[in-house]
Backbone as CSV, one residue per row, in Angstrom:
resi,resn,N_x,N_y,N_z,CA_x,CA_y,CA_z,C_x,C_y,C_z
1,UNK,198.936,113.403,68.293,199.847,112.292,68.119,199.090,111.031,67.681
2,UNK,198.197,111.036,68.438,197.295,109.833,68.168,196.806,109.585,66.134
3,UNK,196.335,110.929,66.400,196.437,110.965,64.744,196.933,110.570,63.742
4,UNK,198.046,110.934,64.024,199.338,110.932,63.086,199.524,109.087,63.157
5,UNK,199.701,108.589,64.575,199.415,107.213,64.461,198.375,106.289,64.210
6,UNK,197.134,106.560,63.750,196.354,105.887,63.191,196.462,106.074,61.647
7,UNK,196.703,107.120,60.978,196.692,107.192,59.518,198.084,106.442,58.918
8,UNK,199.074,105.621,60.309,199.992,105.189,59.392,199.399,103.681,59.220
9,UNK,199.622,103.106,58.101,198.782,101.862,57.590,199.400,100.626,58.658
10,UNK,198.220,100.017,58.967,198.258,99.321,60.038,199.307,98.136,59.739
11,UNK,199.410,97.931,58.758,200.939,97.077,58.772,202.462,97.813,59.242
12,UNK,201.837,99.063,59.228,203.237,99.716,59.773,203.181,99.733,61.377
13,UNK,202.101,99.926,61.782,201.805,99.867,63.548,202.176,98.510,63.661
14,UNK,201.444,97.450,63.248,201.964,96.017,63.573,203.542,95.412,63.605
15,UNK,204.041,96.280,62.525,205.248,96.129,62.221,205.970,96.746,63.926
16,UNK,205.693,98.272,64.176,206.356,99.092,65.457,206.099,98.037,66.324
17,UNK,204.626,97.893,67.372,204.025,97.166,67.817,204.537,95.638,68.411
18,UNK,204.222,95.177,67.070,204.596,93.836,67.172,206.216,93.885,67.260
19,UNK,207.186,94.583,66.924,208.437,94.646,67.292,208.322,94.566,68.562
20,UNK,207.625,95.572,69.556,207.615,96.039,70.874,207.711,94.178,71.304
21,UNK,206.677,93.926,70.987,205.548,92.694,71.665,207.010,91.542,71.664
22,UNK,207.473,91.367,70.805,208.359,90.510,70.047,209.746,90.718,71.080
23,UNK,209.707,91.914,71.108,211.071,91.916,71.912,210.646,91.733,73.563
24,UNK,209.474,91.761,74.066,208.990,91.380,75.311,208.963,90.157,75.475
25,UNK,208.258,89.397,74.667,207.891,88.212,74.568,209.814,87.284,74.601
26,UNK,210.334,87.283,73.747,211.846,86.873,73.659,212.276,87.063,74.866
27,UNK,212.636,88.181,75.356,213.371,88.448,76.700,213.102,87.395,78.333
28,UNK,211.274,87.470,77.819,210.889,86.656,79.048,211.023,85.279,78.389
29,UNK,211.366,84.562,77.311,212.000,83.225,76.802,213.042,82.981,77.359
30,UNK,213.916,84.095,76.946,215.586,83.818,77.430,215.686,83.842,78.859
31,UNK,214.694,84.941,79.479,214.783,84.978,81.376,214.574,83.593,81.815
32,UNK,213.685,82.797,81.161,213.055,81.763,81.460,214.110,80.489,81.180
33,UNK,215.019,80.410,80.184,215.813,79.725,79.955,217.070,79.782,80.458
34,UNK,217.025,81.225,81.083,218.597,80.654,81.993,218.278,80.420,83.475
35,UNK,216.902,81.285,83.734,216.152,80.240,85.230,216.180,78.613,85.317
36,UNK,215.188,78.291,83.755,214.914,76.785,84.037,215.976,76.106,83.517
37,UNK,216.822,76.545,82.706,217.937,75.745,82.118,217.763,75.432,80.656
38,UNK,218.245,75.357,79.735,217.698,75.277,78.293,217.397,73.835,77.619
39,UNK,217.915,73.214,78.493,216.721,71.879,78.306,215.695,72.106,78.395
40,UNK,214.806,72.784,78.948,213.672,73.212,79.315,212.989,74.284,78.314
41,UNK,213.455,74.416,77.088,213.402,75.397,76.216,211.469,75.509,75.845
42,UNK,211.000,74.226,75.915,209.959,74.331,75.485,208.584,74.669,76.708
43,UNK,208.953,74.726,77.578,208.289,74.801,78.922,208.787,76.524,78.902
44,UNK,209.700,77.240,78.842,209.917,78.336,78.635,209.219,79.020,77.549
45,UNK,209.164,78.384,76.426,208.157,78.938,75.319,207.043,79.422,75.690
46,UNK,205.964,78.124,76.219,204.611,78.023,76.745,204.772,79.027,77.941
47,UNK,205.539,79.293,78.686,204.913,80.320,80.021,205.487,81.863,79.107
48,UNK,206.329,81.657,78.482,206.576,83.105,77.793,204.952,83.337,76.621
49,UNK,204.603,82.654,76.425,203.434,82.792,75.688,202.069,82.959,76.472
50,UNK,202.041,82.743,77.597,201.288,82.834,78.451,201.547,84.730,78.910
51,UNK,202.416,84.689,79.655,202.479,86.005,80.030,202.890,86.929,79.135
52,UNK,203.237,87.295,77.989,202.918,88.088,76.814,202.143,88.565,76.209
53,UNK,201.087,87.496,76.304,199.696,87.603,75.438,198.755,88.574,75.953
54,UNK,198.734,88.912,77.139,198.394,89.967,77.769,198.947,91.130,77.198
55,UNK,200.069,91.268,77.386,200.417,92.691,76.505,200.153,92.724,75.043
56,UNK,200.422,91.868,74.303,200.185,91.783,73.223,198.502,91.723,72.535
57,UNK,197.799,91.367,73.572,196.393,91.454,73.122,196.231,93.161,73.649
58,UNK,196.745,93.988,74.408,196.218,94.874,75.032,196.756,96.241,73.741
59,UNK,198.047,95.567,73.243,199.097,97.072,72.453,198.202,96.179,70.869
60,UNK,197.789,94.844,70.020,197.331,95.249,69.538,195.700,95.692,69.340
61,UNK,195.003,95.116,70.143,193.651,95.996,70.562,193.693,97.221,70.510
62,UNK,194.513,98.418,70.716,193.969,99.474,71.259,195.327,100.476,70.232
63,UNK,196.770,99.967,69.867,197.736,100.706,68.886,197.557,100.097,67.909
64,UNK,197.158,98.888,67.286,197.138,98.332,65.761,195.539,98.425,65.366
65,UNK,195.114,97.423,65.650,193.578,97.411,64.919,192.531,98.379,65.248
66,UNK,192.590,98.748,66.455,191.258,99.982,66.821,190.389,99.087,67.028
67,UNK,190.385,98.079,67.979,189.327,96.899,68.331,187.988,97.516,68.975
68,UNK,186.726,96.859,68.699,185.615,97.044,69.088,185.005,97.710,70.303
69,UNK,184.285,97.335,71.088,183.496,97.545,72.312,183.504,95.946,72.434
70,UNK,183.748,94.998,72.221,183.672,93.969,72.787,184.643,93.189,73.149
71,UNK,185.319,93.156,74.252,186.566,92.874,74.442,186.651,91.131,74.613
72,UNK,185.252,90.825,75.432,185.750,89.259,75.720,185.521,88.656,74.585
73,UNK,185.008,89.384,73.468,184.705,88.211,71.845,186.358,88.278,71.407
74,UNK,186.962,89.446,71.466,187.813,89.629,71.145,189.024,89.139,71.191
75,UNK,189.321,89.100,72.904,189.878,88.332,73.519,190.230,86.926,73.014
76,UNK,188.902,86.491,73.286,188.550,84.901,72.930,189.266,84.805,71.433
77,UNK,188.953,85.488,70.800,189.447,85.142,69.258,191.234,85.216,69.009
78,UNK,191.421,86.234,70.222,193.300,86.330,69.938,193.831,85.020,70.590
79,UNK,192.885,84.802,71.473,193.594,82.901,72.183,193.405,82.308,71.406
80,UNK,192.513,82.509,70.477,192.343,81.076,69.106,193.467,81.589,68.587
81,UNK,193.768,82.568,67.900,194.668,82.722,67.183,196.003,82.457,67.683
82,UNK,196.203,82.770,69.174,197.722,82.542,69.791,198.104,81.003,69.971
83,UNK,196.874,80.100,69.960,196.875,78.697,70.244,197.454,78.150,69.104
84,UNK,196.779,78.724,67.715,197.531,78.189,66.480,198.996,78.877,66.282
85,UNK,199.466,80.158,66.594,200.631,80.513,66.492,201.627,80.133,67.562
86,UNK,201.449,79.523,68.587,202.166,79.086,69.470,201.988,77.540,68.980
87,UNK,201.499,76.682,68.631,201.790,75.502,68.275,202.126,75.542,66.598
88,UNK,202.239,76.521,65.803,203.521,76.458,64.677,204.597,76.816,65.427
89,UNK,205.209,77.993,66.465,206.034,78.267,66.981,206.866,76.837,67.578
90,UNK,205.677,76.386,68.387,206.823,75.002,69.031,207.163,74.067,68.527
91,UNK,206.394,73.954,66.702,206.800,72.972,66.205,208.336,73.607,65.241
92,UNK,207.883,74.422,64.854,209.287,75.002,64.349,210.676,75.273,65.381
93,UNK,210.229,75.458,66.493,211.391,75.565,67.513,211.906,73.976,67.415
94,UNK,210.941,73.338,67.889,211.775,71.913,68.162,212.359,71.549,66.778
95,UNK,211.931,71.500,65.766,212.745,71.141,64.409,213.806,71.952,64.150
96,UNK,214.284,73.154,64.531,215.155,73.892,64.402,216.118,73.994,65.806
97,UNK,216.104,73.026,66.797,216.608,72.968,67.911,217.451,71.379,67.470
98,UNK,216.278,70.167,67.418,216.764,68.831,67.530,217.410,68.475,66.068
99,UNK,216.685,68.916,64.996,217.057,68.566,63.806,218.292,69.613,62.741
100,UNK,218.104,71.167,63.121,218.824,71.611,62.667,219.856,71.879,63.289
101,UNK,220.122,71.353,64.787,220.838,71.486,65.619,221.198,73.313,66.206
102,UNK,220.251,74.384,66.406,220.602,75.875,66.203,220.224,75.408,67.703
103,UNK,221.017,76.890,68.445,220.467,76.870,69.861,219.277,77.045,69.954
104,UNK,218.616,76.748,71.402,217.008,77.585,72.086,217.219,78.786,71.408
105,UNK,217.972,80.356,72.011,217.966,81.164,71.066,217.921,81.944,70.080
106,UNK,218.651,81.391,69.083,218.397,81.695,67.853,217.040,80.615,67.142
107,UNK,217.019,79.419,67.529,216.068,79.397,67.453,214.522,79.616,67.148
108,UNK,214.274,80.167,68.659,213.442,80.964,68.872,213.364,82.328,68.113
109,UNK,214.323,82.760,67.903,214.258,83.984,67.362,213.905,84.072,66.029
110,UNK,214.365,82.763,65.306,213.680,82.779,63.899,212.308,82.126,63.865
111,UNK,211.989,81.419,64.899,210.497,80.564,64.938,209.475,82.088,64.951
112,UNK,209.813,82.514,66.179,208.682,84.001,66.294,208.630,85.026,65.596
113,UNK,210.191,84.985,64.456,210.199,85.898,63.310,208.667,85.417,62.538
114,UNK,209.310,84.109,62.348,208.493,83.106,60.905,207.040,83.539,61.246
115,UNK,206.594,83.113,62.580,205.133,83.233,62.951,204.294,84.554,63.328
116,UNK,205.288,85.451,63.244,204.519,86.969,63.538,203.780,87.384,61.862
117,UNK,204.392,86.961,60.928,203.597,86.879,59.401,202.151,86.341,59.876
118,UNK,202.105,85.160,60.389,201.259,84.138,60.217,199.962,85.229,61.143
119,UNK,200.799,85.449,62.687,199.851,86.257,63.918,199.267,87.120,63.409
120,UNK,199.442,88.492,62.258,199.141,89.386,61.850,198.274,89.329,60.972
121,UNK,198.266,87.884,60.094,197.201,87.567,59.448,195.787,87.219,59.769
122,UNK,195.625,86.755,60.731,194.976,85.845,61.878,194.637,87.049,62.905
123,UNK,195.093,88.034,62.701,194.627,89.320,64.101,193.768,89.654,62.675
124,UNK,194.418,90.012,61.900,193.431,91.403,60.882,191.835,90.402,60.212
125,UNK,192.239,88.978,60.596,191.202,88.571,59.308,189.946,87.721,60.420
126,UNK,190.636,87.930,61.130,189.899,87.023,62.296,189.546,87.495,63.995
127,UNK,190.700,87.694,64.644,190.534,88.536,65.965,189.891,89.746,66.116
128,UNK,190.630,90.667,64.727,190.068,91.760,65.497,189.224,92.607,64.131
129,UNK,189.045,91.378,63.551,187.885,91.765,62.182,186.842,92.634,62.392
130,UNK,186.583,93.378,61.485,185.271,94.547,62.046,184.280,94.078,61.264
């Protein structure tokens, strides 16, 4: 099985993958926004980005790129990268919240569309570069 999933081209794993990641990541947004209230949309972002990144560094380390023997360089490099994709994320959320007037929600849902292009670029050319 494993096989069969490494020979499919890693934009297609990122694509499965990062769906997975994407739909984890969202769920604990929205959990977070009807806990804290959706005024709070952006404080929900940041802890949903916090506790995601764990899975998401772990499914693409080990199902997308085939990452190294060195996990804490690695590591280190997906927080650089999540630091810049989470601050396009919150800037596009808030402009598409205050200015385009769309809910937290949808929102969000098109901010983390927009920026999973950006994440995938930034994993292959940088995080988890060989």
């Amino acid at each position: 099985m494993l096989s069969f999933w490494f020979k499919l081209d890693d934009k297609i794993r990122y694509l499965i993958v990062g769906g997975f990641n994407f739909c984890v990541s969202y769920l604990i947004y929205v959990l977070l926004c009807q806990i804290a209230g959706n005024s709070f949309y952006q404080y929900s972002l940041a802890l949903s980005w916090a506790l995601s990144s764990v899975i998401s560094f772990t499914t693409q380390k080990y199902l997308v790129f085939k990452g190294g023997n060195n996990w804490l360089s690695e590591y280190l490099k997906c927080c650089s990268t999540w630091a810049v994709s989470y601050i396009i994320n919150a800037i596009l959320l808030e402009v598409l919240v205050k200015y385009c007037g769309l809910n937290v929600y949808l929102s969000q849902f098109i901010a983390t569309s927009t920026v999973a292009v950006i994440t995938y670029i930034l994993f292959k050319k940088f995080a988890f570069k060989k």
